[in-house]
C-alpha positions as CSV (number, residue, x, y, z in Angstrom):
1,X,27.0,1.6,30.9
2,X,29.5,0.9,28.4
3,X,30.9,2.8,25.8
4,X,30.0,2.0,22.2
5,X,32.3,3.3,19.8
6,X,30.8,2.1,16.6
7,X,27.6,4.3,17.3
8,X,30.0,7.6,17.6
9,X,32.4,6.5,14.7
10,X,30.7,4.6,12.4
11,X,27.1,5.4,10.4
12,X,24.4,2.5,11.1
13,X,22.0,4.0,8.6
14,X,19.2,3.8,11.2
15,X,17.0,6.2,9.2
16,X,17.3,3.8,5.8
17,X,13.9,1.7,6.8
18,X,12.3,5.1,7.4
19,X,13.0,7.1,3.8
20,X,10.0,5.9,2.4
21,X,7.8,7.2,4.7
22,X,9.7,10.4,5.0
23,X,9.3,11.0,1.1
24,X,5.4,10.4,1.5
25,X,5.4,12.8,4.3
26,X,7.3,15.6,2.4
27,X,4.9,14.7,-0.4
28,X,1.7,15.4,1.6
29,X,2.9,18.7,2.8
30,X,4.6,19.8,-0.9
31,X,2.8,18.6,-3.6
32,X,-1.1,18.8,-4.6
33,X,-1.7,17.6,-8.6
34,X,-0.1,13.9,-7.9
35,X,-2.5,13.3,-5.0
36,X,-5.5,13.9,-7.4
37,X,-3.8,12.2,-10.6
38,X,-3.6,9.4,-7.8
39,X,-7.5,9.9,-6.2
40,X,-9.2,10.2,-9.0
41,X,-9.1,8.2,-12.4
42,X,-11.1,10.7,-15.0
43,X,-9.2,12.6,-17.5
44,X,-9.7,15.9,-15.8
45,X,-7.8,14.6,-12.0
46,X,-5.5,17.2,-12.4
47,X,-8.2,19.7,-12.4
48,X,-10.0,18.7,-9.6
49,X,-9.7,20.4,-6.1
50,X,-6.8,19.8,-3.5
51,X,-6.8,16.8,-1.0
52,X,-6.8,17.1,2.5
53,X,-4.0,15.7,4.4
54,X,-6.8,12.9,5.8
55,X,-8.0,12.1,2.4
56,X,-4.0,12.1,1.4
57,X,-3.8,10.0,3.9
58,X,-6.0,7.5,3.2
59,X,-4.6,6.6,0.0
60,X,-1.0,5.4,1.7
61,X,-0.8,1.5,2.2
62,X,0.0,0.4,5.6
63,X,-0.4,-3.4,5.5
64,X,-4.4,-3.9,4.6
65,X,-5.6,-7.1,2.9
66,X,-7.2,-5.1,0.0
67,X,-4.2,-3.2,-1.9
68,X,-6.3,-1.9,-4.5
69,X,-7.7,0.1,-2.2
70,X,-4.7,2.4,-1.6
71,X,-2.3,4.5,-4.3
72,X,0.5,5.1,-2.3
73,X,3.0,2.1,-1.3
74,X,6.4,2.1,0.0
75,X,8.2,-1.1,-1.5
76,X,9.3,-1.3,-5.6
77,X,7.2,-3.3,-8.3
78,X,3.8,-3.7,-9.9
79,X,4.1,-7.6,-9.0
80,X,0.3,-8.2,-9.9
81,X,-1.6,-6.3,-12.8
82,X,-4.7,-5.3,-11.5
83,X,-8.0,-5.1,-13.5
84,X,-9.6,-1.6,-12.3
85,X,-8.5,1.5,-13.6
86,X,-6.1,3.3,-11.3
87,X,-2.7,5.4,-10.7
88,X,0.2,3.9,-8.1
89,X,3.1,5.3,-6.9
90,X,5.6,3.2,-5.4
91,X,8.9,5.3,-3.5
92,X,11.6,3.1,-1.8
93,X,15.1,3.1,-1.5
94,X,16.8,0.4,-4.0
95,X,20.5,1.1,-3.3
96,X,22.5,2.1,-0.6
97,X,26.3,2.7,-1.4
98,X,28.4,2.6,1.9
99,X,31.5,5.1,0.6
100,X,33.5,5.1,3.6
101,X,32.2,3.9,7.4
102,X,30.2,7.7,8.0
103,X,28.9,8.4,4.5
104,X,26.9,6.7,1.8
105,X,24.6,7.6,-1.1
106,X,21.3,6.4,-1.0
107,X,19.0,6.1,-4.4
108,X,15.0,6.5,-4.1
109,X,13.1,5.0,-6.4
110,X,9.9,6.6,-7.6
111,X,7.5,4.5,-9.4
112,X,4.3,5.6,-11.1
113,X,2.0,3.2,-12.3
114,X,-0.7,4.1,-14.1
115,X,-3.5,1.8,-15.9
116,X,-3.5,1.9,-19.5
117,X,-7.3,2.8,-19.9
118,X,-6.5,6.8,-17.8
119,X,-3.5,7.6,-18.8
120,X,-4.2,10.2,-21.3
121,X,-5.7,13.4,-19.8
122,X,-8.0,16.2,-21.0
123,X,-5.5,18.7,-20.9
124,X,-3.2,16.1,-23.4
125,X,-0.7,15.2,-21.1
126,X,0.1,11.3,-20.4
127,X,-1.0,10.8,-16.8
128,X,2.2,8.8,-15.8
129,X,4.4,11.2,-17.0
130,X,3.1,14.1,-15.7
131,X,2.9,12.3,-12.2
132,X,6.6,11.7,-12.7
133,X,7.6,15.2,-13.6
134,X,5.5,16.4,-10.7
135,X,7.8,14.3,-8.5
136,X,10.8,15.6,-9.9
137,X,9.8,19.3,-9.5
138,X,9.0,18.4,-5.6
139,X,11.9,16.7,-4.9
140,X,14.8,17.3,-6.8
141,X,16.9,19.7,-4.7
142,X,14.5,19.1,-1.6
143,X,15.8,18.2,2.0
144,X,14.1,15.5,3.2
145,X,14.4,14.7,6.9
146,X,16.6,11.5,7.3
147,X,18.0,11.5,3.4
148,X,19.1,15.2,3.5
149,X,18.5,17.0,0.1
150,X,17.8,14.5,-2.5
151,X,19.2,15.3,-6.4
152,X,17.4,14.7,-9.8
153,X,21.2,15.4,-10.7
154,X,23.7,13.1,-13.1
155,X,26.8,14.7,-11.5
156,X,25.6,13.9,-8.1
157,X,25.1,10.1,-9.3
158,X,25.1,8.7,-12.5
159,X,22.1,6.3,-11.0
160,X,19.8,9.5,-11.8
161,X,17.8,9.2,-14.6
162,X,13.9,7.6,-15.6
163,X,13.1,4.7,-16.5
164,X,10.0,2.7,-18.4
165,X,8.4,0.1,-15.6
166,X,5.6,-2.5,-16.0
167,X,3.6,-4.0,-18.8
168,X,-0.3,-3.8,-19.9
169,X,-2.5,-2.9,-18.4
170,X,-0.3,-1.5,-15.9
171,X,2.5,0.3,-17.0
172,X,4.1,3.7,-16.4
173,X,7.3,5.7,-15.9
174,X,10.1,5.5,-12.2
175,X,12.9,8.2,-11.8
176,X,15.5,7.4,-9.9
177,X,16.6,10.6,-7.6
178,X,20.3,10.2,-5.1
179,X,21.7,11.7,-1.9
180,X,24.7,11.8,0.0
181,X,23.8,10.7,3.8
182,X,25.9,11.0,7.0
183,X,23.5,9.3,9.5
């Protein structure tokens, strides 16, 4: 067996085709009112009861023909509008910042997407927005395994912020949260 210095000295970023997953994961286990807002499409979803992990589970995209039957997707981008009336979220990585060969900062994209026709709620909230805050009050400050804690923070990275994503009928809000990774 040889010795491979590279994999001792230098960071490969094995984990980076994994964050995704990891941030749905953390999700499942830490949040409950952005799984309903993302099950169910009346004006009182964030007053309905809490998912179980299988019925979370079900919602998260792994490849199917059909992807309007899933909410939960890990690439960027509403590419095609759809026609029913339903809530998306999108997390993925969109930048990875090598800063020297063993760290890097890493920025997650959350998207919510949200169909114009639900997004205002009975308790007068704008389902996108709330979806988004939700996210932001899960994750910002959160250690995520692979990522490490992930910031909702400007002096962490000026990348941080949201932003307005997609068009009619489906449109909606993204925050962009950032790390500091060594492996």
């Amino acid at each position: 067996m040889t010795y491979d210095s590279r994999k001792s000295e230098y960071n490969t970023f094995e984990n980076f085709p994994k964050l995704s997953a990891n941030c749905i994961n953390y999700l499942i286990d830490n949040e409950e009112v952005i799984w309903r807002l993302l099950k169910y499409n009346t004006s009182d979803a964030w007053n309905k009861s809490n998912l179980t992990k299988v019925e979370k589970g079900a919602l998260i995209y792994s490849g199917q023909p059909e992807q309007t039957d899933y909410r939960v997707f890990m690439d960027i981008g509403q590419d095609v509008p759809w026609d029913i009336e339903a809530c998306v979220l999108r997390i993925s990585p969109v930048e990875l910042n090598p800063t020297n060969h063993i760290y890097g900062n890493v920025s997650m994209l959350f998207e919510v997407y949200s169909h114009y026709k639900i997004e205002h709620m009975s308790n007068y909230q704008v389902r996108s927005n709330m979806a988004i805050q939700r996210i932001i009050e899960t994750f910002n400050g959160a250690e995520i395994g692979g990522l490490g804690r992930l910031y909702f923070d400007f002096s962490v990275s000026s990348k941080c912020r949201t932003i307005l994503v997609g068009q009619i009928p489906m449109r909606g809000v993204a925050a962009v949260m950032c790390n500091w990774i060594t492996s």
